[in-house]
C-alpha positions as CSV (number, residue, x, y, z in Angstrom):
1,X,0.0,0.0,0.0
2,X,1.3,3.4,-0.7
3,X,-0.3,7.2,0.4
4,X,-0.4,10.5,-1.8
5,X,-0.7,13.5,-0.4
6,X,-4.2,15.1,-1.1
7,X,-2.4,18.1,-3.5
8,X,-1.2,16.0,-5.7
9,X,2.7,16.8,-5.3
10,X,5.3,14.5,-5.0
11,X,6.3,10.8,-4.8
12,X,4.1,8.4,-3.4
13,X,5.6,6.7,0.2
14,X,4.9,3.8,2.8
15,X,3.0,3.5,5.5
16,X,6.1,4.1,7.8
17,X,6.9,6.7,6.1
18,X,3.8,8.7,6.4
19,X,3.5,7.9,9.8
20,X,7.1,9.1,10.5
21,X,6.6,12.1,8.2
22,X,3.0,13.3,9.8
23,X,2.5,15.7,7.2
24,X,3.4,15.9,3.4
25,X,6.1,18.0,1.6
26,X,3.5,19.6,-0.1
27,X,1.8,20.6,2.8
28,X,-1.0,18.1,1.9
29,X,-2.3,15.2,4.1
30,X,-1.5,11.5,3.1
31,X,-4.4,9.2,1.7
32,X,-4.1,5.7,0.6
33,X,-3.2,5.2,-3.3
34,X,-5.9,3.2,-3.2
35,X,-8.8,1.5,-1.2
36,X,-8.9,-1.6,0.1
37,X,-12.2,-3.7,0.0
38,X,-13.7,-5.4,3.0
39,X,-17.1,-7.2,3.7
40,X,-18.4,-8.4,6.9
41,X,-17.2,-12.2,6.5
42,X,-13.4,-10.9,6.1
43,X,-13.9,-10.2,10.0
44,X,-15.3,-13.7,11.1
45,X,-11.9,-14.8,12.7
46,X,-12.4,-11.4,14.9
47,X,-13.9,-11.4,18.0
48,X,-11.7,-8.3,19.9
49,X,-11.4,-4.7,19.3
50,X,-8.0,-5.6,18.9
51,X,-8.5,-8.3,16.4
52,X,-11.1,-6.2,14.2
53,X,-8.3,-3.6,14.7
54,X,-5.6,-5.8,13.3
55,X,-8.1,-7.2,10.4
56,X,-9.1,-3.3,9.4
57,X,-5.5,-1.9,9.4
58,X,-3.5,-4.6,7.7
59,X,-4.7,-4.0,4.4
60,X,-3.1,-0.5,4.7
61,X,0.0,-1.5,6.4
62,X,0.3,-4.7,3.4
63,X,4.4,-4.7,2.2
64,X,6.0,-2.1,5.1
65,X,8.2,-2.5,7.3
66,X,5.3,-2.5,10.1
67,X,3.5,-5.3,8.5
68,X,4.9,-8.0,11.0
69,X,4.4,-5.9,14.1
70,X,0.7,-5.3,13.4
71,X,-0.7,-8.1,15.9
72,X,1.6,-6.5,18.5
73,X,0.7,-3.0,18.0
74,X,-2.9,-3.6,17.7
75,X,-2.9,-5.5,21.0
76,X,-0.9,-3.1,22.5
77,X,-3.5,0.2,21.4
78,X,-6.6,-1.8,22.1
79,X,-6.3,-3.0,25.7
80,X,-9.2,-1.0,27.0
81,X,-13.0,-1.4,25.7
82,X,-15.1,0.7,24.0
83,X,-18.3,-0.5,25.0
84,X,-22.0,-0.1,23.4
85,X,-24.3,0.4,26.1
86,X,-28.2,1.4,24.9
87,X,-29.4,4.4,26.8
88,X,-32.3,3.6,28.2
89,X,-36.0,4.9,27.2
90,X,-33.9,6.8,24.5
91,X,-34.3,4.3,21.3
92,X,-30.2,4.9,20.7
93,X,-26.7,3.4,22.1
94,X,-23.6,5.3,23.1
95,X,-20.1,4.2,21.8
96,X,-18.0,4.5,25.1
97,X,-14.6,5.8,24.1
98,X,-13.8,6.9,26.9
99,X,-12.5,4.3,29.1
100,X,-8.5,4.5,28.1
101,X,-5.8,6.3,30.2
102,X,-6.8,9.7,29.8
103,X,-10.6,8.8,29.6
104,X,-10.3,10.1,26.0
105,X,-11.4,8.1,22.5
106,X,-8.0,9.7,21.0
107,X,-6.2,7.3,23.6
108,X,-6.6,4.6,20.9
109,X,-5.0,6.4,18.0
110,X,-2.1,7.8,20.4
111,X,-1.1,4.7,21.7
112,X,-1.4,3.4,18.5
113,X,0.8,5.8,16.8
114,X,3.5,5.7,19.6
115,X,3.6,2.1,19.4
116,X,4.3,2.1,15.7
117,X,7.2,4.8,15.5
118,X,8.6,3.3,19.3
119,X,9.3,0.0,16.5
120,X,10.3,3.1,13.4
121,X,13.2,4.5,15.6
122,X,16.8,3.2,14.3
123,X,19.4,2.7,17.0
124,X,21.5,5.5,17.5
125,X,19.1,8.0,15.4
126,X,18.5,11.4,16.5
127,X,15.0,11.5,19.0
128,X,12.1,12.0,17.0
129,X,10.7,15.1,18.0
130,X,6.9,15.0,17.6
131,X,4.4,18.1,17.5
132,X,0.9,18.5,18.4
133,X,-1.4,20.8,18.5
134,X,-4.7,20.2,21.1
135,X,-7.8,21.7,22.0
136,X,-7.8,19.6,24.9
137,X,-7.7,15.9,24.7
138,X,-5.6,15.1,22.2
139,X,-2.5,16.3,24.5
140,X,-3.1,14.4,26.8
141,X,-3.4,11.3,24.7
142,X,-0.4,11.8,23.1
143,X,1.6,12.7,26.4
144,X,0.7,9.6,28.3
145,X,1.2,7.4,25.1
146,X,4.6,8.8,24.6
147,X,5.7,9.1,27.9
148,X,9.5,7.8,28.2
149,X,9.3,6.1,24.9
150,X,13.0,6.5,24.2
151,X,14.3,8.4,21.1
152,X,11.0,10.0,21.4
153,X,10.6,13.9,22.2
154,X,6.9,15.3,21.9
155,X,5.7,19.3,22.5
156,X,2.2,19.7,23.4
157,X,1.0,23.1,22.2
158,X,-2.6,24.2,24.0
159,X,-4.5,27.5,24.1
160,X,-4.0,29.2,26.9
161,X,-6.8,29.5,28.8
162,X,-8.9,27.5,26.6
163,X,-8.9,24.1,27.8
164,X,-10.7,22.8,31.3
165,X,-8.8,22.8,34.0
166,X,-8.7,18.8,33.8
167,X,-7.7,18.9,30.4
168,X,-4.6,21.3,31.0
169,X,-3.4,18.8,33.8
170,X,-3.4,16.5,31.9
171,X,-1.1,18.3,29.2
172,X,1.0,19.2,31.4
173,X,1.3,16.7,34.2
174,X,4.0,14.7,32.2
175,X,7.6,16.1,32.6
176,X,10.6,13.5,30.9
177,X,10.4,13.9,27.1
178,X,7.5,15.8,26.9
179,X,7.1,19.6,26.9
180,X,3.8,21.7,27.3
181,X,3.9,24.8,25.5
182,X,0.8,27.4,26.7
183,X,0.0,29.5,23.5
184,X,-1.2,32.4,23.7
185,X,-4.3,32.4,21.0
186,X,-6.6,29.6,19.7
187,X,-6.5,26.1,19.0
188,X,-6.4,27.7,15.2
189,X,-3.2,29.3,16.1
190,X,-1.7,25.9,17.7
191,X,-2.4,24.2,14.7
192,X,-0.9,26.9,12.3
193,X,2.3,26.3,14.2
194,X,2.4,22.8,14.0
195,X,2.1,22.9,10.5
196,X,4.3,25.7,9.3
197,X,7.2,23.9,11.6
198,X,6.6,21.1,9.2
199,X,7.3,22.9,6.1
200,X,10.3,25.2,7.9
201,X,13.6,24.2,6.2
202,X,15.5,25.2,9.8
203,X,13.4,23.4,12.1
204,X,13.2,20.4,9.7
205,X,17.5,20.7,9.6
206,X,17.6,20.6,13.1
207,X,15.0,17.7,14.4
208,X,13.1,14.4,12.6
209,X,9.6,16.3,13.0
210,X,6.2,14.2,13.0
211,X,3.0,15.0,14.2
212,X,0.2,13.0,16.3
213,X,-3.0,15.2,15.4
214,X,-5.2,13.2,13.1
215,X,-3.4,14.6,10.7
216,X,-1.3,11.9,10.7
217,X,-2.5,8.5,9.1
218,X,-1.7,6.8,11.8
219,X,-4.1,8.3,14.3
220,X,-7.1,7.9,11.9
221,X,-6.8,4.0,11.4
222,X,-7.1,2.9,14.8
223,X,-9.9,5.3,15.1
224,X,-11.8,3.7,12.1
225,X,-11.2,0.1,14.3
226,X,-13.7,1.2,17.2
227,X,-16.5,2.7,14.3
228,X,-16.4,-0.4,12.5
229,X,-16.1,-2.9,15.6
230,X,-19.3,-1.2,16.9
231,X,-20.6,-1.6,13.2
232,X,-20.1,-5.5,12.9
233,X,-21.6,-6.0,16.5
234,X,-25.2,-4.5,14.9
235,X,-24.7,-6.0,11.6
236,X,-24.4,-9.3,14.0
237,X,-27.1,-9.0,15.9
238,X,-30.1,-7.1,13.8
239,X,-28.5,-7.4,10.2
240,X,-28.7,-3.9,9.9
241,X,-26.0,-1.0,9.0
242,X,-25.5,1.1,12.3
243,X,-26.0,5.0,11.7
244,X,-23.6,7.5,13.8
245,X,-23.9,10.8,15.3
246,X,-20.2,11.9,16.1
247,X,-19.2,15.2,17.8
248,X,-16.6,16.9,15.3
249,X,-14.1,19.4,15.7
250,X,-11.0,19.1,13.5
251,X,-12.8,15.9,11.4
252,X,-10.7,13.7,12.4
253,X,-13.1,10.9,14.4
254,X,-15.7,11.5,11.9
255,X,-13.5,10.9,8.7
256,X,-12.5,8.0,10.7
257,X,-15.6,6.0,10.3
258,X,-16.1,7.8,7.1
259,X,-13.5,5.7,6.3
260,X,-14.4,2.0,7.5
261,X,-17.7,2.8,5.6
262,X,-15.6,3.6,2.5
263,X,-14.1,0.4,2.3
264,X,-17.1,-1.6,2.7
265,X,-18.4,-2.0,6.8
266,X,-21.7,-2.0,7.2
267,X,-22.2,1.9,7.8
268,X,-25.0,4.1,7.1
269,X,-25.8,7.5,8.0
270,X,-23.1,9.4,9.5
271,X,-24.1,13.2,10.9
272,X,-21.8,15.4,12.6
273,X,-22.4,17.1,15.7
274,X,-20.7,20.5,16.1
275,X,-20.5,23.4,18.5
276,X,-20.5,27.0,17.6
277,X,-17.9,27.0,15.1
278,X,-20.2,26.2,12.4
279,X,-17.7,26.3,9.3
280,X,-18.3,22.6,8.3
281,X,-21.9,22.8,8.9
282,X,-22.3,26.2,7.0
283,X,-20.4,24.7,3.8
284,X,-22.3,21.3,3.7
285,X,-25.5,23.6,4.1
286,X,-24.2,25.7,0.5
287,X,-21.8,28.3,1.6
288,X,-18.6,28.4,-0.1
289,X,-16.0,27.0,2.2
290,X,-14.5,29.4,4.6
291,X,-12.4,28.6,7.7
292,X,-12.8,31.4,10.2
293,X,-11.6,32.3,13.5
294,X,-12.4,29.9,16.6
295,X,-15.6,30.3,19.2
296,X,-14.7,29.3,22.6
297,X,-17.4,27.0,23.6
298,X,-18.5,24.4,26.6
299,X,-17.4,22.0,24.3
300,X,-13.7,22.8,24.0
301,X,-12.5,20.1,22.0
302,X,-14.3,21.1,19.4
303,X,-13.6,24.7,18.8
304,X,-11.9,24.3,15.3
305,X,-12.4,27.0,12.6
306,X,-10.4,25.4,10.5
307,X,-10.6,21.7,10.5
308,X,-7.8,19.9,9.0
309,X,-9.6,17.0,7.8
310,X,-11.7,18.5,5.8
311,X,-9.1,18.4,3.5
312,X,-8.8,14.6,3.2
313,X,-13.1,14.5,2.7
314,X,-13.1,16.6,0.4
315,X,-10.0,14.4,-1.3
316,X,-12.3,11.6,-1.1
317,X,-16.2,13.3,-2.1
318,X,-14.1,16.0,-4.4
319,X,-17.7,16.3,-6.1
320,X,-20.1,18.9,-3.5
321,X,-23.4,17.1,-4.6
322,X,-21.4,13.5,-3.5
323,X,-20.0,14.9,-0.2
324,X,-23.1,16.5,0.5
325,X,-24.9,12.9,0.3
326,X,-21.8,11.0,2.4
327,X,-22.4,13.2,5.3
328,X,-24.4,15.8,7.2
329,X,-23.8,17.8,10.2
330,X,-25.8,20.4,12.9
331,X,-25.0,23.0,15.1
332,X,-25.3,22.8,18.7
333,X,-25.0,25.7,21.4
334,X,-23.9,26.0,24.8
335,X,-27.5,26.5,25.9
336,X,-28.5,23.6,24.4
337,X,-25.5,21.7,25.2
338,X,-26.3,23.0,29.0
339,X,-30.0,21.8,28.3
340,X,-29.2,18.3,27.0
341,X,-27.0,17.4,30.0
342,X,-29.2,18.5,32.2
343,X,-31.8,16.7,30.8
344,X,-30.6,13.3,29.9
345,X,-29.5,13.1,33.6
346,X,-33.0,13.5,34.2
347,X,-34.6,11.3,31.9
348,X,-32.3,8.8,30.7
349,X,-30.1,8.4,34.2
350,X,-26.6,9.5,31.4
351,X,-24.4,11.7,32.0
352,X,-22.8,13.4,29.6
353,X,-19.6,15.7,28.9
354,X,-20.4,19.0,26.8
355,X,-18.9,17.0,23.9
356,X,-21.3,14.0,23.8
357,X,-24.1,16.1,24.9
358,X,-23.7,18.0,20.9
359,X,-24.0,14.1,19.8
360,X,-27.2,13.3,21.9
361,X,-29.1,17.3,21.2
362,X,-28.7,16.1,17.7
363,X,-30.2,12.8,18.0
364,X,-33.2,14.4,19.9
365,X,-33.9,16.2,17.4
366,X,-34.1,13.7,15.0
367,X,-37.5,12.9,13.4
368,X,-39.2,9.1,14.7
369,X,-39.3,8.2,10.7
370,X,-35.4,9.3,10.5
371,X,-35.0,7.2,13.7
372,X,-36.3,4.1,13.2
373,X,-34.5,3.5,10.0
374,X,-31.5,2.9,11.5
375,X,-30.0,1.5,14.4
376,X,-28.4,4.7,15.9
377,X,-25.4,5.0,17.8
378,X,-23.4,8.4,19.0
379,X,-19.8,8.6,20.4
380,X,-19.2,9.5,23.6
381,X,-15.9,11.0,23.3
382,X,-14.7,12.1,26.8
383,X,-15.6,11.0,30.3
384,X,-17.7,13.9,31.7
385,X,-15.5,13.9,34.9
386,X,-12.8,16.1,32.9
387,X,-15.8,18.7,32.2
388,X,-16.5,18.6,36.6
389,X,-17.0,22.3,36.8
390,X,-19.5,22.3,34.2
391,X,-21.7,19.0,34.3
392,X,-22.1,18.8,38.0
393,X,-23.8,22.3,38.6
394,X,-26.1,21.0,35.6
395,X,-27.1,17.3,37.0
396,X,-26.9,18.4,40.5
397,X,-24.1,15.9,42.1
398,X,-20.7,14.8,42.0
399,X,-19.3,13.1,38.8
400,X,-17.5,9.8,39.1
401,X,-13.7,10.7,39.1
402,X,-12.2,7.6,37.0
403,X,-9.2,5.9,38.4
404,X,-7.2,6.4,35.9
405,X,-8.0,10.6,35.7
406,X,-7.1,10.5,39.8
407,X,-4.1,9.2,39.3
408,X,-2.9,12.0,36.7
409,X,-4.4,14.8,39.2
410,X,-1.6,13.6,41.3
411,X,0.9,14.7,39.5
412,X,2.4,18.0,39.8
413,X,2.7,20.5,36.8
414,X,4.4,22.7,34.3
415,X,4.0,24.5,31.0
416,X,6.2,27.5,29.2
417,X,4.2,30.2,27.8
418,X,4.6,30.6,24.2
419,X,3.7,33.4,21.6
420,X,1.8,32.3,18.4
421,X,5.2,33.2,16.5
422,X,6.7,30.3,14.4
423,X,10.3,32.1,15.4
424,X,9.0,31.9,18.7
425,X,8.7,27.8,18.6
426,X,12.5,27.7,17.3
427,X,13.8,28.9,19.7
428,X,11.8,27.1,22.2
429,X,12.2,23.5,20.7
């Protein structure tokens, strides 16, 4: 299997080498050559997440140098479950993602990903020095995957101020080889960082720079595992294609099952829950695409104006009328975000974070007809103990701290502040 970039420039490289590489030369984000085609009986043998992990990704890793390690690396990314629980009285399931180290569904890519380039490094070769940009969770994914991984360096970059206060402990809880950097500005900013240090001929002379944001192939893979696991367990049981509501902020969870519906899991409808920053929804609606500043919101993980992944959909539907029929998406407030958490405690006994609770305000508003076509399933994409301050004045009690969150609160930490500058990253890396 080989992996172009989506503008079309340059040669066309391995697996490794686009997980090692993070971003394209070009600029452009790496997609397969092409597509791989699997049915439902290919994953008979698989019984595991990790197994219908393995089965999913080895088509993409066929012929590289990772193609022997993918039974190990898959076993070692999916040792947690992602459970599908029904919510009850609500005629829909939740997707549980959120029961990894950092209570996060981007805990399955990280690890992934760190496991994979842990096996990349040569002996001797000079630390890999990884960048990432977060809103909120992928840091801390990517931290505690990393974490003393030798010949591995990783610098989170978060906006300042902009995260929850669980969120920015966990980015900067770490210490070792990894290095929080507080920007001051927007996720946006963080992001424009990361990937103008990519294309920087002086940073690029002085370190091996990859990336773990789902811009990098290897965080969107594992991803597509826990969509089409959750898929094949419907298709098992009712012989019916499972339809998803997914929170969406920078694309990449969404294109994720996007993806595992591409080539050939039995997916249907996929609709996109977003906050305030409505750019995605506002194109797939008719506007001409326009990335625009971010809106801080409740759901802070989400507040992307400019959604890398975009890039790679619109690679894959580059007809509007096509991408407008693959996918659909809504915008959710804070009031109604506020509403929905409030009152699915109530009702349904859940308890959401502000994430999931876009995910579940859009599947309330579905119509019965639209409902019942489908057996419906949203993501629940962070525990809502890391959203505290905000869920439990809405349900009225404590939320469950998870062990594994505890633990991390433990810790003591530390972050440098950093200016949105690109000269201003030199010099701190």
């Amino acid at each position: 299997m080989q992996y172009l970039s989506t503008r079309g420039e340059g040669a066309a490289v391995s697996f490794s080498e686009a997980l090692l590489a993070g971003l394209a030369p070009d600029g452009g984000l790496y997609v397969p050559a092409a597509w791989p085609r699997l049915e439902p009986r290919d994953f008979n043998a698989a019984t595991t997440l990790s197994q219908v992990a393995r089965t999913l990704i080895a088509p993409f890793v066929a012929g590289d140098t990772l193609e022997g390690a993918l039974e190990a690396i898959t076993a070692d990314a999916f040792d947690f479950p992602a459970p599908l629980v029904a919510v009850p009285g609500a005629g829909y399931s939740v997707l549980e993602l959120f029961h990894g180290p950092t209570a996060a569904f981007k805990d399955f890519g990280a690890r992934f990903l760190a496991a994979s380039m842990a096996r990349l490094r040569a002996p001797g070769a000079r630390p890999l020095e990884i960048l990432v940009a977060t809103s909120g969770d992928t840091g801390g994914a990517v931290a505690a995957a990393f974490h003393r991984r030798p010949g591995i360096r990783v610098a989170v970059l978060y906006p300042k101020g902009l995260v929850s206060p669980a969120q920015e402990q966990q980015l900067t809880c770490w210490g070792d080889n990894v290095q929080a950097f507080a920007v001051r500005g927007s996720f946006d900013d963080c992001q424009q960082l990361v990937k103008a240090a990519f294309v920087d001929t002086a940073l690029r002379a002085r370190f091996d720079l990859s990336s773990a944001n789902s811009i990098n192939l290897g965080r969107l893979l594992p991803q597509a595992a826990y969509h089409a696991a959750t898929a094949l367990a419907i298709w098992r049981a009712e012989g019916r294609a499972a339809s998803f509501v997914i929170p969406s902020g920078n694309l990449g969870n969404a294109l994720a099952c996007i993806w595992a519906r591409h080539v050939g899991l039995p997916i249907g409808e996929i609709v996109l829950a977003h906050n305030a920053n409505r750019t995605v929804p506002d194109f797939l609606a008719g506007e001409r695409w326009q990335p625009r500043r971010s809106i801080a919101t409740l759901a802070s993980a989400m507040d992307v104006g400019d959604p890398s992944n975009m890039e790679r959909l619109r690679a894959l539907f580059p007809e509007f009328a096509t991408l407008k029929a693959a996918v659909s998406a809504e915008v959710v407030d804070d009031s109604a975000i506020r509403r929905r958490i409030a009152g699915d405690f109530a009702a349904h006994g859940m308890i959401w974070c502000p994430h999931t609770a876009c995910a579940a305000e859009v599947m309330a508003r579905m119509p019965a007809a639209r409902r019942t076509q489908s057996p419906w399933v949203i993501a629940a994409t962070a525990h809502p103990a890391k959203f505290r301050e905000i869920v439990e004045p809405l349900i009225g009690r404590p939320v469950p701290i998870p062990q594994s969150l505890a633990r991390l609160y433990e810790r003591p930490s530390a972050s440098v502040p950093l200016e949105p500058r690109l000269d201003a990253l030199r010099d701190a890396l």
